[in-house]
N, C-alpha and C positions, 0 to 999 in steps of 0.2 A: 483474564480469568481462565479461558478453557486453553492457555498455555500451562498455568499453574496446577491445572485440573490433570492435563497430561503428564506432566511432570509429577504429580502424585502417584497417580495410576502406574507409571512406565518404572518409576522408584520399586512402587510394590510386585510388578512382575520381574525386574531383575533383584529383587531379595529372593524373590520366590525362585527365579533358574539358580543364581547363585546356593542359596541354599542344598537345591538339589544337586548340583555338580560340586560341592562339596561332600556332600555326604555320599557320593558315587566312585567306584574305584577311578575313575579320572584324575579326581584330586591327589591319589597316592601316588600316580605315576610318576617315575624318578626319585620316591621319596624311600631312605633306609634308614635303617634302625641302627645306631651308635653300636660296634661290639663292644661286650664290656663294660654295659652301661650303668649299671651299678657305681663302681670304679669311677667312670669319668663324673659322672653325675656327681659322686662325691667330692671328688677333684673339682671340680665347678663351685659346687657350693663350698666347701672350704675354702675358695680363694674369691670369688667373686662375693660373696655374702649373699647382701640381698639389693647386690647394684644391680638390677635388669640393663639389658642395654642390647648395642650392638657391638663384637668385638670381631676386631682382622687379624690377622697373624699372618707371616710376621707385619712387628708394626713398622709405620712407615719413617716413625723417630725413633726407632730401637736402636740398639749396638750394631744390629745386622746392617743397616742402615747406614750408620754413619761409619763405620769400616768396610763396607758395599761387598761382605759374604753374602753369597747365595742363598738362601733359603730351600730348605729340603722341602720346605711343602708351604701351602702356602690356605685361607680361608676364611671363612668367616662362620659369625656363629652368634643366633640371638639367643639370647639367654635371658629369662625370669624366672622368678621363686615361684612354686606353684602347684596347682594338686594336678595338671593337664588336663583338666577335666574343662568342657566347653562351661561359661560362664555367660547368664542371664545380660550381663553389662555387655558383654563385648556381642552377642546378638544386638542388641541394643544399637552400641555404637555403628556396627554393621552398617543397620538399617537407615542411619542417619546417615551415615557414608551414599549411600546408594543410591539415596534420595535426591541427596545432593548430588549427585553426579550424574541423574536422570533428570532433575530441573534444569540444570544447564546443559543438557543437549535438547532438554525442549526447545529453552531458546533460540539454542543454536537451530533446529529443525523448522521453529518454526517461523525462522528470517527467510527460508526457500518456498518460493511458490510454485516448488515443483510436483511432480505428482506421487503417490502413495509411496508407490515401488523405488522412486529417486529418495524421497525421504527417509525411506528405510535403509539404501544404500549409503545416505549420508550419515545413519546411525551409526553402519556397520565401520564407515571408513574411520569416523571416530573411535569407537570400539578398536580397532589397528593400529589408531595411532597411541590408545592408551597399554594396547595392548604391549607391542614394541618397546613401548617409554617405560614400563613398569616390569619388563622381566628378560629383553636382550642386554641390559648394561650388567647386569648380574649375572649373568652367563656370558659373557666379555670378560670383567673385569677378577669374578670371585669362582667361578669354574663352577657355576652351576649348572649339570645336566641337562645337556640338548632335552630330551624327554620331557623331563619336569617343563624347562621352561616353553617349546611347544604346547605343553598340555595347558600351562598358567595361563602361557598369552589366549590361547582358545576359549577358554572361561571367560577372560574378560573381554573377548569379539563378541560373545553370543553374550554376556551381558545386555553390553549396547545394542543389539539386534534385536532380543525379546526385547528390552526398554523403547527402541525405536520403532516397532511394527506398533506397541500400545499408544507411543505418543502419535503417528500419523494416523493412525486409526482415528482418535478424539480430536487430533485436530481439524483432520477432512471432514467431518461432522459439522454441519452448521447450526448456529444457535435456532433453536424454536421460536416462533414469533406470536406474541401473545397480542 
């Protein structure tokens, strides 16, 4: 139970960092603004409709491809129909995300019977490793901005860090005895 209890608790204070290191200029770093945007945007929506997705360029079974010309440029690009405007549901799902992802490193934390400070180290090293898995193959593969991805992976280390200081906090706590 006071696994479960942590992993609530550690959920709600990495919604709470994340929320705020998004809404902080951190989050923008590496990030620009389409020139022309009008234009592409239009161009988007006249050929994409209202497929949201993820799209690369060039593709990897195009013409380019199977005649192995070079590509002038090369990227990717997520694309949905939409007013941009932050939405109620995707807070939402956020939150569920985080939750999740703060109950299982309870777990994980709390299989070490090490001390506060190691626990919290074992948050962080988690944190690193989702950090790394979620934002160096994308800056490898699709050339996104050292910056950006620096600033991402960072977000999601102090994620796991605020998450991991709350869950060793309530775990090190022992139950009251009635």
């Amino acid at each position: 139970m006071r696994v479960l209890i942590a992993g609530i608790a550690g959920g709600v204070a990495m919604f709470i960092w994340a929320s705020i290191a998004h809404l902080s200029p951190l989050a923008t770093i590496g990030v620009q603004t389409l020139p022309n945007e009008g234009f592409i945007v239009g161009v988007l929506q006249a050929n994409l409709y209202n497929r949201g997705g993820v799209y690369v360029f060039p593709s990897p079974t195009g013409d380019q491809a199977r005649i192995g010309a070079k590509a002038t440029s090369q990227g990717m690009l997520a694309y949905s129909r939409g007013t941009g405007a932050l939405e109620p549901r995707q807070l939402g799902v956020e939150f569920v995300l985080e939750l999740l992802e703060s109950l299982l490193l309870a777990v994980i934390v709390s299989l070490s019977t090490a001390s506060f400070g190691n626990r919290v180290r074992l948050a962080a090293l988690v944190g690193l490793i989702a950090g790394v898995a979620t934002n160096f193959s994308y800056w490898n593969w699709y050339g996104f901005g050292l910056d950006y991805t620096l600033a991402n992976a960072f977000i999601e280390v102090m994620k796991f860090v605020v998450a991991g200081l709350v869950i060793a906090a309530v775990l090190r706590r022992k139950p009251v005895a009635l």
